[in-house]
Backbone atoms as SQL, in Angstrom:
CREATE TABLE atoms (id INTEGER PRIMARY KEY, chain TEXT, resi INTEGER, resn TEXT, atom TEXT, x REAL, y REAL, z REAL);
INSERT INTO atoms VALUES
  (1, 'A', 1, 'UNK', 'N', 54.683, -19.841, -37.521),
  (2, 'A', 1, 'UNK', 'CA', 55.575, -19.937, -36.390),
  (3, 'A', 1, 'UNK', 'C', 54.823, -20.051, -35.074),
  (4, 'A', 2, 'UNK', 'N', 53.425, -19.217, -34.842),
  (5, 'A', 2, 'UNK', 'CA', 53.055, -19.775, -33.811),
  (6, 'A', 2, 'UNK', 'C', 52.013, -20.951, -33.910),
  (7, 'A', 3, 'UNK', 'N', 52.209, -21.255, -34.600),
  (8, 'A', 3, 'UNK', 'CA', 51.354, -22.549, -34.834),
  (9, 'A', 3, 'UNK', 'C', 49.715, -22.433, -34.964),
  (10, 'A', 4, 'UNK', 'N', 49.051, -21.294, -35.484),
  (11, 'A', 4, 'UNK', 'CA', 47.399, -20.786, -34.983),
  (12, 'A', 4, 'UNK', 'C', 47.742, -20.270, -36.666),
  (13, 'A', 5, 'UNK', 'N', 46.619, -19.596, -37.400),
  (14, 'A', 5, 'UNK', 'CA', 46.213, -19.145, -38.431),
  (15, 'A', 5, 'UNK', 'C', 44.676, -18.851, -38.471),
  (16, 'A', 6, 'UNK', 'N', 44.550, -18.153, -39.321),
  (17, 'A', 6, 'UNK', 'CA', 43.198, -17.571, -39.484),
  (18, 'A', 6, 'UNK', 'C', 42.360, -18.662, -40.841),
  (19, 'A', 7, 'UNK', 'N', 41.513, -18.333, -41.305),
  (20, 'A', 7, 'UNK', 'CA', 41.117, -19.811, -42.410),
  (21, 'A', 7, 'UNK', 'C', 41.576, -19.021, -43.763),
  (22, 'A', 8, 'UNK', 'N', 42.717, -17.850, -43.834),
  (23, 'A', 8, 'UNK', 'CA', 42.668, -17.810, -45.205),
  (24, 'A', 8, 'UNK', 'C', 44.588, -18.369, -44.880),
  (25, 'A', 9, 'UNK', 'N', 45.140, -18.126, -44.059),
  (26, 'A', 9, 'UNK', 'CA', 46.430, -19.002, -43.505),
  (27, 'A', 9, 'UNK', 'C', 46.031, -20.403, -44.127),
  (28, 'A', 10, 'UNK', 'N', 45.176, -20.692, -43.108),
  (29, 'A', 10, 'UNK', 'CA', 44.984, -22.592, -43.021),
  (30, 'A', 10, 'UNK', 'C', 44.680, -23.418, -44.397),
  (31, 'A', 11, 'UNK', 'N', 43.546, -22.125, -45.232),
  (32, 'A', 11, 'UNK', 'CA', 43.230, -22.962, -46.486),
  (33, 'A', 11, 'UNK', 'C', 44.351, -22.613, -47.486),
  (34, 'A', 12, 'UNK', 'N', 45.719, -21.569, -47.512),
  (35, 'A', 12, 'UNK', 'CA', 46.506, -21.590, -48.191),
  (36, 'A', 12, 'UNK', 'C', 47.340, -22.518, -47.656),
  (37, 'A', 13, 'UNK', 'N', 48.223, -23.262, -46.281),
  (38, 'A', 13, 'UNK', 'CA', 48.777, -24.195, -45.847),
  (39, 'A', 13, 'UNK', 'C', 47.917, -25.549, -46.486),
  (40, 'A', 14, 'UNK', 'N', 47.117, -25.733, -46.494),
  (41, 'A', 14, 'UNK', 'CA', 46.361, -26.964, -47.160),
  (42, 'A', 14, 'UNK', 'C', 46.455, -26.836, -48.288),
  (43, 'A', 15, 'UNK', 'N', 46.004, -26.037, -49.135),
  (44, 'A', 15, 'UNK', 'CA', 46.244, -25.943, -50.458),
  (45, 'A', 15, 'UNK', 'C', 47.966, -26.406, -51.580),
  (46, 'A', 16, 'UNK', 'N', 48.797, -25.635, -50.339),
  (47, 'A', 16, 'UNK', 'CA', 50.343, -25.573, -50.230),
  (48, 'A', 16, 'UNK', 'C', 50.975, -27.575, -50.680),
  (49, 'A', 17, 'UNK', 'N', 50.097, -28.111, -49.295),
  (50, 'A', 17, 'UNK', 'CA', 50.332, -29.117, -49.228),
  (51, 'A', 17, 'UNK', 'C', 49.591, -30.056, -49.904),
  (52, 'A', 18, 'UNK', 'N', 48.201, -29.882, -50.587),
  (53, 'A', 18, 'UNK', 'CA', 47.742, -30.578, -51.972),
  (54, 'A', 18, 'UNK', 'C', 48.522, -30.768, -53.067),
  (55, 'A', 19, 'UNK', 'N', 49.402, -29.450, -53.015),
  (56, 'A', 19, 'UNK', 'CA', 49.676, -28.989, -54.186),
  (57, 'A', 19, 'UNK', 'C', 51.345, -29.867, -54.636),
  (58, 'A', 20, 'UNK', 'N', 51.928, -30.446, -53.190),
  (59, 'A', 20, 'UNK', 'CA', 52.824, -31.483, -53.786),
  (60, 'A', 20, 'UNK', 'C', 52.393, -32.621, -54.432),
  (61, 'A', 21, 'UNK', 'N', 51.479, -33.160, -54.457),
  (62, 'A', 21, 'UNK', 'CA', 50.890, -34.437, -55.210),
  (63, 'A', 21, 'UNK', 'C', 49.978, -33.981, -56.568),
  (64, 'A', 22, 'UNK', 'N', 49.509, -33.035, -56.504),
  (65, 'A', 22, 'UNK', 'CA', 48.666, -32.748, -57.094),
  (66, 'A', 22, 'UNK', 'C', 48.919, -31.553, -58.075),
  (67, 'A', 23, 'UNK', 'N', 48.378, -31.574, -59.601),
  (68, 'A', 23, 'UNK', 'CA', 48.986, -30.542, -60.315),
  (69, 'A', 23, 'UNK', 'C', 48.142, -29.114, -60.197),
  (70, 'A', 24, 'UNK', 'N', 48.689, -27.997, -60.412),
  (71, 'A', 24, 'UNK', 'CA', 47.964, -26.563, -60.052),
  (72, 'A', 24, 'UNK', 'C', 46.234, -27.075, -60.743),
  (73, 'A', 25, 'UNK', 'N', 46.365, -27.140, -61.366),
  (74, 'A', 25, 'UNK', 'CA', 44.691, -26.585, -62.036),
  (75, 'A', 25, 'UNK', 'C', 43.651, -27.593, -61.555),
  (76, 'A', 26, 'UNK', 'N', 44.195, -28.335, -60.482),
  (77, 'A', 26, 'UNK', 'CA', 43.092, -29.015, -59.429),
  (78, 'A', 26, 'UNK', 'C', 42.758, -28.714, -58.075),
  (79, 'A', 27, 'UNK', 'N', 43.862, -27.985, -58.068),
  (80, 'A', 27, 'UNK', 'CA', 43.916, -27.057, -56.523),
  (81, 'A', 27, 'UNK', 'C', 43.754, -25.228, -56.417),
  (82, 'A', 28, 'UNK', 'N', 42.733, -24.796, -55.665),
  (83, 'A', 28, 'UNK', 'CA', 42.714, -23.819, -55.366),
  (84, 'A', 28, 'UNK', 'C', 42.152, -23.408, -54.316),
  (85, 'A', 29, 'UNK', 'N', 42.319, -21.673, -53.569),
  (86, 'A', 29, 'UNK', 'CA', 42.162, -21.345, -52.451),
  (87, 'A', 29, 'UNK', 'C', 41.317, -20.664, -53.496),
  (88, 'A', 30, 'UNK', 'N', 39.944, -21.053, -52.455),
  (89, 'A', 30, 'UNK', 'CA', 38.899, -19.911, -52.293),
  (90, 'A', 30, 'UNK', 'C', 38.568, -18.746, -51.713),
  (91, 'A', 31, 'UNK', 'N', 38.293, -17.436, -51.612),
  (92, 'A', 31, 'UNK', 'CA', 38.257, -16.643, -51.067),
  (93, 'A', 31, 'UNK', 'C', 36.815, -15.786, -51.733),
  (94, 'A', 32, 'UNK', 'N', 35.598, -16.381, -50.373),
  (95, 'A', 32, 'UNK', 'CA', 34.264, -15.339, -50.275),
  (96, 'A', 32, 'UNK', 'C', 33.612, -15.276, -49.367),
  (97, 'A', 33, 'UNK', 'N', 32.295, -15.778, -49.426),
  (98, 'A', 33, 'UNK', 'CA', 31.332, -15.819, -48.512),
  (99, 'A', 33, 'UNK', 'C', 30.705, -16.731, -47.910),
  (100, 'A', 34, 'UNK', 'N', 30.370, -17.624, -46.986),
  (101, 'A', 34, 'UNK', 'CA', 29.764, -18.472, -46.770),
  (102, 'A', 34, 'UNK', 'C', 28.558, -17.925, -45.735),
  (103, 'A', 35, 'UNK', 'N', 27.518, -18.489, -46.769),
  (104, 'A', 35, 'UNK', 'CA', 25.979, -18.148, -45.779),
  (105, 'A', 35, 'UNK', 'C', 25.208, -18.958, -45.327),
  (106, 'A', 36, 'UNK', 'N', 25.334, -20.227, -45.259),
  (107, 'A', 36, 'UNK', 'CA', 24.779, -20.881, -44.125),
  (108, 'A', 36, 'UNK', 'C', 25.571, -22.296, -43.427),
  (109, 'A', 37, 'UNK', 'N', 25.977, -22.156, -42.402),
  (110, 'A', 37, 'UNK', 'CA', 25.560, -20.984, -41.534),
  (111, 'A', 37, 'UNK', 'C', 26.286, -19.780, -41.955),
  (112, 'A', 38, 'UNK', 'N', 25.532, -18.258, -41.100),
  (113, 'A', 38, 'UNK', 'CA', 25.882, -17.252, -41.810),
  (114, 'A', 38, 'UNK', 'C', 27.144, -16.795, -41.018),
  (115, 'A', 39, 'UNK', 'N', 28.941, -17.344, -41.831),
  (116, 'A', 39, 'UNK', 'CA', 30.013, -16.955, -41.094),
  (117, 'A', 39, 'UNK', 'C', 30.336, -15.854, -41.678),
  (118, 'A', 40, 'UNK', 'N', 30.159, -15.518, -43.218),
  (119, 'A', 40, 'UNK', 'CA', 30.386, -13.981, -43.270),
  (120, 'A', 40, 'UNK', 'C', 31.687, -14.293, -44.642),
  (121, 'A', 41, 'UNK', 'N', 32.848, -13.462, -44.477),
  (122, 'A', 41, 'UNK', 'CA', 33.813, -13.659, -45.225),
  (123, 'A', 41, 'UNK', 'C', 34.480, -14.896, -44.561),
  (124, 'A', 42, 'UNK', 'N', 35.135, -15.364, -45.716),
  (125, 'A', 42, 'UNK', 'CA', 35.475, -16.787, -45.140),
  (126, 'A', 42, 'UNK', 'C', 36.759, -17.528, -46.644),
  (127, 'A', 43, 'UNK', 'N', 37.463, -18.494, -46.227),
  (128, 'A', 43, 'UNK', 'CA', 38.445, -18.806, -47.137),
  (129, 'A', 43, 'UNK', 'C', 38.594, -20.172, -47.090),
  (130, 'A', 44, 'UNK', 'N', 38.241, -21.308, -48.141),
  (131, 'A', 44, 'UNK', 'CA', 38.143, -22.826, -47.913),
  (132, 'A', 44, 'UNK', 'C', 39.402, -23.130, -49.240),
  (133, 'A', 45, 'UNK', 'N', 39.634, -24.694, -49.576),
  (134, 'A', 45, 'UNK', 'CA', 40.197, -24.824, -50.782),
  (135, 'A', 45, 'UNK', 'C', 38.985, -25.998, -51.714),
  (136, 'A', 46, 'UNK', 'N', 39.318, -25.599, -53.141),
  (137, 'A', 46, 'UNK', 'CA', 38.628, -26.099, -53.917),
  (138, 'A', 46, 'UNK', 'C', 39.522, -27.302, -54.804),
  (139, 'A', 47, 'UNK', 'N', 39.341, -28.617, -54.820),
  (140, 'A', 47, 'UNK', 'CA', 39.535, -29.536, -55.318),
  (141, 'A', 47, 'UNK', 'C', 39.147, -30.605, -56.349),
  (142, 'A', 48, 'UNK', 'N', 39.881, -30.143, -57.291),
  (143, 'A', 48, 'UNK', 'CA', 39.452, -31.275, -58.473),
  (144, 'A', 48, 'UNK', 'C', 39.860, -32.894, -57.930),
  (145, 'A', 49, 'UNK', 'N', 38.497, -34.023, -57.882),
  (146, 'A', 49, 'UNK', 'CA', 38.966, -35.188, -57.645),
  (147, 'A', 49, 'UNK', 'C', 38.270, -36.129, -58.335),
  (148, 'A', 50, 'UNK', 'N', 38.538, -37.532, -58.797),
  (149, 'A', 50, 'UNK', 'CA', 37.698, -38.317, -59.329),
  (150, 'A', 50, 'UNK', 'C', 36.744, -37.577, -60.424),
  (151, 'A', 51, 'UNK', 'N', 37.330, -36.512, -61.303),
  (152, 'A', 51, 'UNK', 'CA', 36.420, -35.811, -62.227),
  (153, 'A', 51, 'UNK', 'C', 35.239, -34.705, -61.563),
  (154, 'A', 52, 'UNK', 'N', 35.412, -34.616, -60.425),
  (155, 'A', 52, 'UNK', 'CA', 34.736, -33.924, -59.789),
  (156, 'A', 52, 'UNK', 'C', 35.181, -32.542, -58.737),
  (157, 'A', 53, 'UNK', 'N', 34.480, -31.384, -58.912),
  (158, 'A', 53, 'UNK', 'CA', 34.879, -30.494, -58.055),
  (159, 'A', 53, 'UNK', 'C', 34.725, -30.709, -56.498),
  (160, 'A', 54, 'UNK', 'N', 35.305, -30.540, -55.512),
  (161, 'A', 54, 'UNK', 'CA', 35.035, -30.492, -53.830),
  (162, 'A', 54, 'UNK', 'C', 35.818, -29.666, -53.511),
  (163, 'A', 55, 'UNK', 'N', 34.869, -29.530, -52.179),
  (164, 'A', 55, 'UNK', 'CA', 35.230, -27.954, -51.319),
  (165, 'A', 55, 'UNK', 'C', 35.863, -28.813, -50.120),
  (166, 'A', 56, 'UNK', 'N', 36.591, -28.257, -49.473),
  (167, 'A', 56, 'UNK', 'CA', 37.701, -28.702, -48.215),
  (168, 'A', 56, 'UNK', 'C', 37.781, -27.512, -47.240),
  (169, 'A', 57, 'UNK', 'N', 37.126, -28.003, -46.419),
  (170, 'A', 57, 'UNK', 'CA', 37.006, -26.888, -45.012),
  (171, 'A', 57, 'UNK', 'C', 38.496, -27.191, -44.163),
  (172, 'A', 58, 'UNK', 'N', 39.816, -25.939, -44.345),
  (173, 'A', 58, 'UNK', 'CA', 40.880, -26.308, -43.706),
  (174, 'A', 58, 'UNK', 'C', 40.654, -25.448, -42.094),
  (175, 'A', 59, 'UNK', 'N', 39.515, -25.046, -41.635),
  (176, 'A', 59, 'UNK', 'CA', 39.483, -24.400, -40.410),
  (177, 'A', 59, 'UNK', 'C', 38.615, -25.737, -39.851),
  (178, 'A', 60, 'UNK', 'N', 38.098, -26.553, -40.010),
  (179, 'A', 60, 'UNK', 'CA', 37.261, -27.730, -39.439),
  (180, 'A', 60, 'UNK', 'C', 38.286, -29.091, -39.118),
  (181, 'A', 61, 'UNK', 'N', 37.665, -29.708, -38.112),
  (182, 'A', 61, 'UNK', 'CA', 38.322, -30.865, -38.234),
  (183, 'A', 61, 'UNK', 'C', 38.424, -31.765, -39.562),
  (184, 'A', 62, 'UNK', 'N', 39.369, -33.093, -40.009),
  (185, 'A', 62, 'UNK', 'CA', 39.163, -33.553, -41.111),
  (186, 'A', 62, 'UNK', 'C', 37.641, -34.529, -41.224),
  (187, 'A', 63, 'UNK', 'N', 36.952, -34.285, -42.279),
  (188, 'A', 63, 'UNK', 'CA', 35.491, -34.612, -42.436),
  (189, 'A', 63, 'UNK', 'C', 35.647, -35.553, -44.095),
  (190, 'A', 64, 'UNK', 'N', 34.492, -35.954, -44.625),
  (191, 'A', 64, 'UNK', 'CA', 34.193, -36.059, -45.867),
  (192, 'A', 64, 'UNK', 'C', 34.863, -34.926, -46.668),
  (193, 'A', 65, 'UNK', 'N', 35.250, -35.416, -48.296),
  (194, 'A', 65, 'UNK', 'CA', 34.887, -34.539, -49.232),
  (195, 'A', 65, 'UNK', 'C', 33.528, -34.114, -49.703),
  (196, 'A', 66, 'UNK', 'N', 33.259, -33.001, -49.599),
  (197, 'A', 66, 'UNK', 'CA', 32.081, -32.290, -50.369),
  (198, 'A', 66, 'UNK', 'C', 31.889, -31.782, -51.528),
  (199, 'A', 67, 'UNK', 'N', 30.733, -32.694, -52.369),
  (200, 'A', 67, 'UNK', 'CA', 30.946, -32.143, -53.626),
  (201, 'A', 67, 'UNK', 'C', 30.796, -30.444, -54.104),
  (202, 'A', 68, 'UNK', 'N', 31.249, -30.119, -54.558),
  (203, 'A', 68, 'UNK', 'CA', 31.165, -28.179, -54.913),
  (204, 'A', 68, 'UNK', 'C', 29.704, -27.907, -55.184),
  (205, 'A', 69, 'UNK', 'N', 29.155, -28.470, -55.898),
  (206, 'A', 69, 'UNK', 'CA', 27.950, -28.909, -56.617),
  (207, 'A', 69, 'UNK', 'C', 26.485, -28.565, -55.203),
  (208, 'A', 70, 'UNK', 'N', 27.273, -30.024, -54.468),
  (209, 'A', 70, 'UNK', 'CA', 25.901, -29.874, -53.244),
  (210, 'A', 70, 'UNK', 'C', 26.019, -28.923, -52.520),
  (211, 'A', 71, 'UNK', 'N', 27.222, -27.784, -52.111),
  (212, 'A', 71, 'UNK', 'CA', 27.696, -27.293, -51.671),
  (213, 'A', 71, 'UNK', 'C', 27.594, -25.236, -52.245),
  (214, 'A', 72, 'UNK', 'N', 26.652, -25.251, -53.025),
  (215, 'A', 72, 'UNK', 'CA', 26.582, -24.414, -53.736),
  (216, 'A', 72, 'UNK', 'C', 26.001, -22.679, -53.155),
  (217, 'A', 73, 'UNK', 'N', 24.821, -23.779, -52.242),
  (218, 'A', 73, 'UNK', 'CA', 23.601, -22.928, -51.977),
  (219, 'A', 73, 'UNK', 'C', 24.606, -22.093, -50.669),
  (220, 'A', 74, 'UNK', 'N', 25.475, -22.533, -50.074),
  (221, 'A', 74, 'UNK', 'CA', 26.240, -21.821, -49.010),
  (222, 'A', 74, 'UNK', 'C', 27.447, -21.092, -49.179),
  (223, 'A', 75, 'UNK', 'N', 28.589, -21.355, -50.014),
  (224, 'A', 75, 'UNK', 'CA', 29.679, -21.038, -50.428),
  (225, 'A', 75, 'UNK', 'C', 29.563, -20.330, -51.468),
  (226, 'A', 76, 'UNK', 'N', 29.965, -18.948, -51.380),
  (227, 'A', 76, 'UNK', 'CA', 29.722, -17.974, -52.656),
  (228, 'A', 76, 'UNK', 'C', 31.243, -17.206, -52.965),
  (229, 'A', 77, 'UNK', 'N', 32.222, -18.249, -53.753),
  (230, 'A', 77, 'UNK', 'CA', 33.421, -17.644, -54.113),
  (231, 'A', 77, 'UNK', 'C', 33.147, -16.553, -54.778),
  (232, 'A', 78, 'UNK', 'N', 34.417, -15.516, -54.382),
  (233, 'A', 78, 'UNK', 'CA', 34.733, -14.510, -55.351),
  (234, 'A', 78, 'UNK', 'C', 35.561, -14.355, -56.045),
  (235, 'A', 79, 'UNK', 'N', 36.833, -14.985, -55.461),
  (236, 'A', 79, 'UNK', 'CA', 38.199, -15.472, -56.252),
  (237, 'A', 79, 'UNK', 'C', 38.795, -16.537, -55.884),
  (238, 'A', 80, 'UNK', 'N', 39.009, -17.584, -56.832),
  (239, 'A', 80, 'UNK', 'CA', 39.860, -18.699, -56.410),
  (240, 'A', 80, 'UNK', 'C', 41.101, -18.470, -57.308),
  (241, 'A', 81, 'UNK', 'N', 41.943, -18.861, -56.809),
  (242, 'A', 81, 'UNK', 'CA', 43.819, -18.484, -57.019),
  (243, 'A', 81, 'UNK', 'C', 44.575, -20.144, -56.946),
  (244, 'A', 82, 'UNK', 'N', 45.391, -20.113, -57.196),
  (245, 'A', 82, 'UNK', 'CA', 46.701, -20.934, -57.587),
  (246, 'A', 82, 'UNK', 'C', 47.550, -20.465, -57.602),
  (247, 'A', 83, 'UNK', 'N', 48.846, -21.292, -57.899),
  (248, 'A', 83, 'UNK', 'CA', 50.232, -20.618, -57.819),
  (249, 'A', 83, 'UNK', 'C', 50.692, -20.303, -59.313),
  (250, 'A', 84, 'UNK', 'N', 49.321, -20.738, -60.518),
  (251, 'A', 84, 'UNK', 'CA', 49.223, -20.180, -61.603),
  (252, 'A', 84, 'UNK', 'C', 47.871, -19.412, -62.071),
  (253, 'A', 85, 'UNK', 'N', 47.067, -19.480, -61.648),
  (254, 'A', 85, 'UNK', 'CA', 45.591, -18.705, -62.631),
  (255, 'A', 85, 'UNK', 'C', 45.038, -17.972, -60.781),
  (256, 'A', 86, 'UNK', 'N', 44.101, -17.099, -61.734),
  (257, 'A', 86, 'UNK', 'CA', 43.465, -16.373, -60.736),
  (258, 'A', 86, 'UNK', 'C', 42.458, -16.171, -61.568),
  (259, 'A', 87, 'UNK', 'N', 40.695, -16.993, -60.796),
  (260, 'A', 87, 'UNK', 'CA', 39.529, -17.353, -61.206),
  (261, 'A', 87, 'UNK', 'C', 38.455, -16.292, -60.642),
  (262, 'A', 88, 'UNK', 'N', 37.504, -15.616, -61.400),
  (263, 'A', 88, 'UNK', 'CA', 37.201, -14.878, -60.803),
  (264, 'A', 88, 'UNK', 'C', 35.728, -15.037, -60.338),
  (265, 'A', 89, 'UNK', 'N', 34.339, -15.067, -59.786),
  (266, 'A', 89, 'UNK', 'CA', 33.212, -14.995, -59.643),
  (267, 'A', 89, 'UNK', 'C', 33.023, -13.369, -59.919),
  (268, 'A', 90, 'UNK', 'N', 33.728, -12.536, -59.280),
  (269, 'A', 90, 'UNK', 'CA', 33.728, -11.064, -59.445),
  (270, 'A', 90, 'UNK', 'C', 34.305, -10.150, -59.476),
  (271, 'A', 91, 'UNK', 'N', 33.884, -9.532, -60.875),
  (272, 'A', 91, 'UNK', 'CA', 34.982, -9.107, -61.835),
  (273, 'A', 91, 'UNK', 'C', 35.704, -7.809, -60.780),
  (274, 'A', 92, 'UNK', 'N', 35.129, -6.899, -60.412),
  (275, 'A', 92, 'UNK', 'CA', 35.729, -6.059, -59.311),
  (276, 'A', 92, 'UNK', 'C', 37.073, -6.206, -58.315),
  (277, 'A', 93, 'UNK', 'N', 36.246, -7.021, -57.563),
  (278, 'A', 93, 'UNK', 'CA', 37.156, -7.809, -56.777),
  (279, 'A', 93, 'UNK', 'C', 38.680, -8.451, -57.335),
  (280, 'A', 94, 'UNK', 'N', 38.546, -8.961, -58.690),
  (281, 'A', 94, 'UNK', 'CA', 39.354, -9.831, -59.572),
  (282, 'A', 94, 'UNK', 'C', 40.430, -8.411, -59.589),
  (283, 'A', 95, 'UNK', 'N', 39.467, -7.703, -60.061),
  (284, 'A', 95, 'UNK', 'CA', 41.068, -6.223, -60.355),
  (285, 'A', 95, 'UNK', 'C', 41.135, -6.140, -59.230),
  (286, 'A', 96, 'UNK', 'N', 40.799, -5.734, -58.077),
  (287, 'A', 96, 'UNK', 'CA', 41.372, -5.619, -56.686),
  (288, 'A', 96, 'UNK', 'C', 42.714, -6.188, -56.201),
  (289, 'A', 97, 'UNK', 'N', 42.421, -7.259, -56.526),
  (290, 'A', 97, 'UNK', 'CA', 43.461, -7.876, -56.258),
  (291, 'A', 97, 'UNK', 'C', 44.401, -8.251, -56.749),
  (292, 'A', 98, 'UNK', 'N', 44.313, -8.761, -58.263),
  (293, 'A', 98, 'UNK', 'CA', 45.526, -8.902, -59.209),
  (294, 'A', 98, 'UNK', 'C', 45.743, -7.759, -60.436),
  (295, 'A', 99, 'UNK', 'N', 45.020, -6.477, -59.981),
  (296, 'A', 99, 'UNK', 'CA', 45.311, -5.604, -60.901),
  (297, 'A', 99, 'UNK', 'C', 45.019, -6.417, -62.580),
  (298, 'A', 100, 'UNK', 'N', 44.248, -7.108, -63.110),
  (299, 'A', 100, 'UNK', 'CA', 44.235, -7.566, -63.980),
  (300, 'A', 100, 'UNK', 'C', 42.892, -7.701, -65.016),
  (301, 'A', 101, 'UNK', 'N', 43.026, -8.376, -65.931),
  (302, 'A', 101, 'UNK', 'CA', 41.282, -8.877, -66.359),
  (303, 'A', 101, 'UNK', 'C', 41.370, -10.090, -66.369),
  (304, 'A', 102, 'UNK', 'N', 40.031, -10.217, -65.652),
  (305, 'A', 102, 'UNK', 'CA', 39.598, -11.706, -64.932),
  (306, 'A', 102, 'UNK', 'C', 39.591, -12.758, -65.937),
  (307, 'A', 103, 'UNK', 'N', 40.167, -14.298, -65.248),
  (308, 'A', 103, 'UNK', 'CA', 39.681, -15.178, -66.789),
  (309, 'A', 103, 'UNK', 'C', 37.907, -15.887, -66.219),
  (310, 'A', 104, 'UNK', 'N', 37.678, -16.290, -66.952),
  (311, 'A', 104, 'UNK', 'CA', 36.130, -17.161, -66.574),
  (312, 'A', 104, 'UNK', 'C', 36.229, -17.784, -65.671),
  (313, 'A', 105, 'UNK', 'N', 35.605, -18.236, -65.156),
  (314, 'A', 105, 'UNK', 'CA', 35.669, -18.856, -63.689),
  (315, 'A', 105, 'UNK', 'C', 34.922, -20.505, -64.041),
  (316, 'A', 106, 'UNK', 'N', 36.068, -21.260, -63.894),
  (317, 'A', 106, 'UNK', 'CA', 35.702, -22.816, -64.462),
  (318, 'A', 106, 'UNK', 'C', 34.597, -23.526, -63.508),
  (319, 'A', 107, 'UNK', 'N', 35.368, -23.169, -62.343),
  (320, 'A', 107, 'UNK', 'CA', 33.864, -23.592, -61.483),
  (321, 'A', 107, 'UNK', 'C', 31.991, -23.291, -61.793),
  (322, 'A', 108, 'UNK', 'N', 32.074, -22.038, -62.109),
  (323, 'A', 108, 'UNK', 'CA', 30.437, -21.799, -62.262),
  (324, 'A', 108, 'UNK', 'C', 29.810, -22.877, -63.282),
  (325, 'A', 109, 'UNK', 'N', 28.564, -23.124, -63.104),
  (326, 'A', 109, 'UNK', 'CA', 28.091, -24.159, -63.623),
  (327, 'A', 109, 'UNK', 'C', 28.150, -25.497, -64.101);
């Protein structure tokens, strides 16, 4: 309503709006760390495209897709979510938040 959001707002509004064209298990909100540069906690969306994973910065202006891959050494998810699965990097965190046990996390490797 006031039109401003924080980047875990912005990358769930982006995600929101992937997610009409696009089926759940290609879209997700990330939620961890990004260290270089060093912003700290931080929230992007993750995109399956052309057989390939990419990361989507919804707090940046619109840029390139980035592959997940080249993108590795900076972005350190802890949970990526959908409006069906919840992916975990860490298992802690994973119960934190969905009270649950984590499934594997498709992204790693």
């Amino acid at each position: 309503r006031r039109g401003r959001a924080n980047c875990f707002g912005k990358a769930v509004l982006l995600a929101s709006l992937l997610r009409t064209r696009l089926p759940p298990d290609r879209v997700f909100v990330a939620v961890g760390e990004v260290t270089q540069p060093d912003i700290g906690g931080h929230s992007w969306v993750v995109v399956r495209r052309q057989g390939e994973w990419h990361l989507l910065e919804a707090t940046k202006p619109p840029g390139a897709w980035r592959r997940a891959g080249e993108q590795a050494h900076a972005y350190h998810p802890s949970v990526l979510f959908n409006d069906v699965e919840l992916l975990c990097q860490d298992e802690e965190m994973c119960q934190q938040v969905h009270r649950s046990e984590c499934l594997p996390c498709r992204l790693a490797g």
